[in-house]
C-alpha positions in Angstrom: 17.4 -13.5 -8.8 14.0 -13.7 -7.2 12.0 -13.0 -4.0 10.3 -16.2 -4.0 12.0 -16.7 -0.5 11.3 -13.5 0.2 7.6 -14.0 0.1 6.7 -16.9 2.6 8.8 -14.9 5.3 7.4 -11.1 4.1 4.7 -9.7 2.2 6.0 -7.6 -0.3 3.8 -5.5 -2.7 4.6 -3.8 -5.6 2.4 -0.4 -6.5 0.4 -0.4 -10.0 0.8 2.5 -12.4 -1.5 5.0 -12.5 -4.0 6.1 -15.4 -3.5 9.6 -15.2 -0.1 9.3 -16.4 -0.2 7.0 -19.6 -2.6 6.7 -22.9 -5.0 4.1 -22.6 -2.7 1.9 -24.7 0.3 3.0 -22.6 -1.5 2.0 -19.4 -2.7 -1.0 -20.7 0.9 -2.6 -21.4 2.3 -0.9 -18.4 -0.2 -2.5 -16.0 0.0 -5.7 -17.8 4.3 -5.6 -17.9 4.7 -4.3 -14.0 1.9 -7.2 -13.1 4.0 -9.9 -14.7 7.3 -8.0 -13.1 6.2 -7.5 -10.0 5.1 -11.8 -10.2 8.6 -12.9 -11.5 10.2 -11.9 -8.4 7.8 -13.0 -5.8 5.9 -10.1 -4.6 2.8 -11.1 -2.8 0.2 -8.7 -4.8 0.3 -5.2 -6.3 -1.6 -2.2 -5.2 -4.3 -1.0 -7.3 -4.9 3.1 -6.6 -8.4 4.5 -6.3 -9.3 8.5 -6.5 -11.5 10.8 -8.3 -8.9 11.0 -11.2 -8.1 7.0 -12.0 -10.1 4.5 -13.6 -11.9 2.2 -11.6 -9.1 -0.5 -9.5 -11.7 -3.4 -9.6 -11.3 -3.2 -13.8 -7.4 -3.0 -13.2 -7.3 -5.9 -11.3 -9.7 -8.0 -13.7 -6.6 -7.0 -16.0 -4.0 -8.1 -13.8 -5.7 -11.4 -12.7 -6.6 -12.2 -16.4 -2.6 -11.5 -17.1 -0.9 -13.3 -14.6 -0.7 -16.6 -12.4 -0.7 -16.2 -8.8 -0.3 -12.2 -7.9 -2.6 -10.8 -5.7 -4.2 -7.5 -6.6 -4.1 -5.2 -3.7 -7.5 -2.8 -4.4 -7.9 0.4 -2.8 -11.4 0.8 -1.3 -12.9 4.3 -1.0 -16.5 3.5 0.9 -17.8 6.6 -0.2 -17.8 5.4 -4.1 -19.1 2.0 -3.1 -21.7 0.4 -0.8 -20.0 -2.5 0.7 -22.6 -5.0 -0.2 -20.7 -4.2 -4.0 -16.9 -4.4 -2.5 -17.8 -7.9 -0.6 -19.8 -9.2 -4.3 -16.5 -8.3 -6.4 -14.2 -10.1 -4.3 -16.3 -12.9 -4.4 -17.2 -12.6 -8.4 -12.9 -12.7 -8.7 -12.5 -15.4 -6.7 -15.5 -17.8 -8.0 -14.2 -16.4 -11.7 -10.7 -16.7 -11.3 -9.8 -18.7 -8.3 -7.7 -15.6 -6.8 -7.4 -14.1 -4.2 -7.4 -10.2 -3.7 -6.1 -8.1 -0.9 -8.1 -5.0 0.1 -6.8 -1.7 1.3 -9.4 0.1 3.1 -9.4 3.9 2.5 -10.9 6.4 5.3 -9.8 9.8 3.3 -8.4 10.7 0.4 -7.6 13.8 -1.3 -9.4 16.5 0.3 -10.7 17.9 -3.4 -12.2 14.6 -4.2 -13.8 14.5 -0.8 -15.2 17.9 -0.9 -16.7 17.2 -4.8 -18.7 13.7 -3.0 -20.1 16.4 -0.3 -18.3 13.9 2.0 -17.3 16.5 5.0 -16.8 13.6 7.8 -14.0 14.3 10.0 -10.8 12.5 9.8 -11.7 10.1 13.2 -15.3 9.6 12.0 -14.3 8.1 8.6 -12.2 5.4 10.5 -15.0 4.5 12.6 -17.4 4.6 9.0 -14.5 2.5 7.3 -13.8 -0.4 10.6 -18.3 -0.6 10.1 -18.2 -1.2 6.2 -15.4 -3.7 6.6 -17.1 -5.8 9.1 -19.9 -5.7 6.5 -17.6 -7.1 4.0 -15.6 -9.7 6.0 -19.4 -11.1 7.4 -20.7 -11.3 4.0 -17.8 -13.5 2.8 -17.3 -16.2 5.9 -21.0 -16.4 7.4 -22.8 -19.4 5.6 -26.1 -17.4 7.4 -27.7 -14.2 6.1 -26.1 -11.2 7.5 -28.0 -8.3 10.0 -25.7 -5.4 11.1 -26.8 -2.1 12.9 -24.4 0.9 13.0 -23.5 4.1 12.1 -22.8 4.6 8.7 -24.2 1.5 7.6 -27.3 -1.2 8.4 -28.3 -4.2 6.7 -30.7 -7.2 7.3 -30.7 -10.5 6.1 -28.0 -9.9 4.0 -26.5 -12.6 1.7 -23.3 -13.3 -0.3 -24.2 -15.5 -3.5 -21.7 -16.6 -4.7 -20.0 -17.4 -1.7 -16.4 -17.3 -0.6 -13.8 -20.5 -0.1 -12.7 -19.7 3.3 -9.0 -20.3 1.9 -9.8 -17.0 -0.9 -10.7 -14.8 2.0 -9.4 -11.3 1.5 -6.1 -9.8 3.2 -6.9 -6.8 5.0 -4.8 -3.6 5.5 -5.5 0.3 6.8 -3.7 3.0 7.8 -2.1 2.8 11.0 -0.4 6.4 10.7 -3.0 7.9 13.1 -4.8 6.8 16.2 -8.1 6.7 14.8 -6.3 4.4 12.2 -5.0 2.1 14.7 -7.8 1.4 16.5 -9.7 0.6 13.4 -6.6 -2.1 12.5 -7.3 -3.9 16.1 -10.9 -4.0 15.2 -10.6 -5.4 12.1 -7.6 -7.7 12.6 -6.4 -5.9 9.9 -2.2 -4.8 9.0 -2.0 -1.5 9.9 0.2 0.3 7.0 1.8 3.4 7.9 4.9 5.7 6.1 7.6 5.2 8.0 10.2 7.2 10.4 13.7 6.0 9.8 14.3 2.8 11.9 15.9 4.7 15.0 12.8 6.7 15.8 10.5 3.3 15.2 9.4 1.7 18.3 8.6 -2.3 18.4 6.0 -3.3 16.4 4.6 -5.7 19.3 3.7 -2.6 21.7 0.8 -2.0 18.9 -1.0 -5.2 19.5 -1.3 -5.6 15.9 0.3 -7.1 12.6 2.0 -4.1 10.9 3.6 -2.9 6.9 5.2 0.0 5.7 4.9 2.1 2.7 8.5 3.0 1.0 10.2 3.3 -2.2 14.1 1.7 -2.8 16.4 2.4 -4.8 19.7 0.9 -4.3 22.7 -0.2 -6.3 26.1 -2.5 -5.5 27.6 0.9 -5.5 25.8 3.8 -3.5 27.0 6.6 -5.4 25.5 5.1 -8.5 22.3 4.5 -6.4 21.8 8.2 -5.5 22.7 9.1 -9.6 20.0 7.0 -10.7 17.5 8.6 -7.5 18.2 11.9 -8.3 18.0 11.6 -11.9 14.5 9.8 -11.7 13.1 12.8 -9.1 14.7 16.0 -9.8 14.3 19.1 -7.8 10.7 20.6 -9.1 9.6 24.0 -8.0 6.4 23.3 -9.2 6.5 20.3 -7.3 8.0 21.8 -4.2 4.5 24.4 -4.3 2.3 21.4 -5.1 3.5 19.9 -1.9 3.3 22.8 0.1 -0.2 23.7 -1.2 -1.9 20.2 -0.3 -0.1 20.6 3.4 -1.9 23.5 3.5 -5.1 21.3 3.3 -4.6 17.8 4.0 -5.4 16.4 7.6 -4.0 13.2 6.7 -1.7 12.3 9.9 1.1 10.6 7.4 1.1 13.6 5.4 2.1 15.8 8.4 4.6 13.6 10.3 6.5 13.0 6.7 6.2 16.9 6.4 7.9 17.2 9.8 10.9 15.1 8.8 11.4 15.9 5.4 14.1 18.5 6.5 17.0 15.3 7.6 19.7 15.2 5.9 20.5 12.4 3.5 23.9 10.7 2.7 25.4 6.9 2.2 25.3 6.8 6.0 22.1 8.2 6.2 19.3 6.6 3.5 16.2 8.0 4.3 15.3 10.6 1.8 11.7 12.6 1.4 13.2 14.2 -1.6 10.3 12.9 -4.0 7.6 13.5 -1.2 8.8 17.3 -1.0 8.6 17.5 -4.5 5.0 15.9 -4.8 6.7 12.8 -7.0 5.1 10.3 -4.9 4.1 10.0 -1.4 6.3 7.9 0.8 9.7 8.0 2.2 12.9 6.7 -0.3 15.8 4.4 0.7 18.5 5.2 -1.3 22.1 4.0 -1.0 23.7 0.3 -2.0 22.2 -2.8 -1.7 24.6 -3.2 1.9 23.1 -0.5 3.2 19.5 -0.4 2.4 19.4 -3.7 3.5 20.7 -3.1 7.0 18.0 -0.5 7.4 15.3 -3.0 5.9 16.6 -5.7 8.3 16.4 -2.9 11.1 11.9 -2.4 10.3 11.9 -6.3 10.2 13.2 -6.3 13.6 11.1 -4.0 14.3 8.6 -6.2 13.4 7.2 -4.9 10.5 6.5 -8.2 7.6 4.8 -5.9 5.1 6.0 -4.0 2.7 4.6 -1.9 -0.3 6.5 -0.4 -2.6 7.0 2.2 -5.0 5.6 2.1 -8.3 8.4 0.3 -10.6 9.8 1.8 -13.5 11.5 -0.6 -15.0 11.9 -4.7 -14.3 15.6 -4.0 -14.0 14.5 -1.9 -11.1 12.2 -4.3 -9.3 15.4 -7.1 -9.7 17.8 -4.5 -7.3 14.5 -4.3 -4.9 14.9 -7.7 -4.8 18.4 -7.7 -3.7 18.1 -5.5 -1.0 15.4 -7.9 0.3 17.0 -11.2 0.3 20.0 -9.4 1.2 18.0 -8.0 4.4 16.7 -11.0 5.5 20.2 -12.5 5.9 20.9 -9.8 7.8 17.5 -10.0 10.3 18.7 -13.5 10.7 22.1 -12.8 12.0 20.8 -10.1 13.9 18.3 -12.6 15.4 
């Protein structure tokens, strides 16, 4: 079973594990093993995290790229580590060295410790408007065959050229946030998919009303059977009170839109009938919304955002391929329901 039919009708991303909880060796394998994974059954690309506390994405992705065929690494750009002079030059050192192409998800916060340790203090709208001007940057380096001059904000440049350039067909995919207006505007600016956590599907509005293409972030775990499915969910994220003080702690702090409309809703009830479950979110497990239930079920509410009309989707980080197999279910499963619906 595959999502290789998945893919030309959805892009689907897996998520990349993260440094700070392997050894080097650990991480290594597990990069390498969730990579290949995440390839066998026809994700588009992987996302590669970037904060203060992870080793750098551009080095993961090398890994990935040098360990797989046709996987796409999704890297997380923070412009305040980078300027984006560097970002465009990577993509186009992968792609002249590889022949790949890389996604890029541009990043206008982050945790607010990191932030505060860069003495970056720009409010929330400020860093989308900082982010939308360092992607234009980028996507100007990597299609104009002419220098490149650009005047704002945050960033200038003159007579700026990419060596070595981009084939037009390696050109970056490019997603933001769309959780927040600021985020939004920047995603019609950029022509960019604006990514966002989502509401269950009842409290979703049409995709089309935005003007723009459109993903969500969410983990799935779903089995033929949904009792098994919420056995195996709430063994893998057991109530933490540590957790549960961790969460409440960075709500305190965070002005990440997301972070307070999941915070909002994390107080639903869950059940077979009712999926959506912000149990690893409350316990500061992970950061997006859980579908949990059998692979029926989860599937109707999948085929409910594709009606919506969102065609991204980024997962999880998987723990096992087993687990990434029953993802795939629920997707080809979904699609055959969007279709009838349809």
């Amino acid at each position: 079973m595959t999502v290789s039919r998945v893919s030309s009708e959805l892009q689907v991303f897996s998520t990349c594990p993260q440094s700070k909880d392997e050894s080097s060796d650990e991480y290594v394998r597990r990069v390498v093993d969730v990579s290949r994974w995440s390839e066998q059954f026809g994700c588009r690309g992987i996302l590669v995290y970037t904060d203060n506390g992870l080793v750098d994405p551009w080095l993961v992705s090398q890994l990935i790229l040098e360990n797989t065929s046709t996987i796409c690494p999704l890297v997380a750009i923070q412009p305040v580590y980078m300027h984006p002079y560097t970002a465009a030059k990577k993509v186009a050192s992968l792609a002249f060295m590889h022949n790949r192409r890389v996604f890029l998800n541009m990043l206008a916060g982050g945790f607010k410790n990191d932030l505060v340790a860069l003495n970056d203090l720009t409010p929330h709208d400020d860093r989308y408007v900082r982010t939308t001007e360092y992607t234009h940057i980028i996507k100007q380096l990597l299609t104009s065959p002419d220098p490149v001059s650009f005047e704002g904000k945050y960033y200038s440049v003159k007579n700026l050229r990419m060596t070595p350039p981009l084939e037009a067909n390696l050109f970056p995919g490019i997603l933001i946030s769309g959780s927040s207006d600021a985020g939004m505007n920047a995603a019609r600016a950029l022509g960019a998919t604006a990514v966002k956590y989502p509401k269950p599907p009842e409290e979703e509005v049409l995709v089309g009303e935005s003007g723009v293409d459109a993903g969500v972030r969410v983990g799935i775990i779903a089995r033929e059977d949904g009792g098994e499915a919420w056995r195996v969910a709430l063994e893998r994220f057991p109530e933490d009170r540590k957790g549960r003080v961790a969460h409440k702690l960075a709500m305190q702090v965070s002005d990440s839109q997301w972070h307070k409309q999941l915070g909002e809703m994390a107080q639903k009830p869950t059940s077979e009938e009712n999926p959506y479950w912000l149990g690893p979110f409350q316990n500061y497990k992970t950061f997006c919304p859980y579908l949990v239930g059998s692979y029926e079920r989860v599937a109707e509410e999948i085929a409910r955002y594709i009606g919506i009309g969102y065609k991204t989707y980024i997962l999880d980080i998987p723990p096992s391929r087993d687990e990434l197999e029953h993802t795939a279910v629920v997707f080809e499963r979904a699609l055959e329901v969007a279709k009838i619906q349809t």
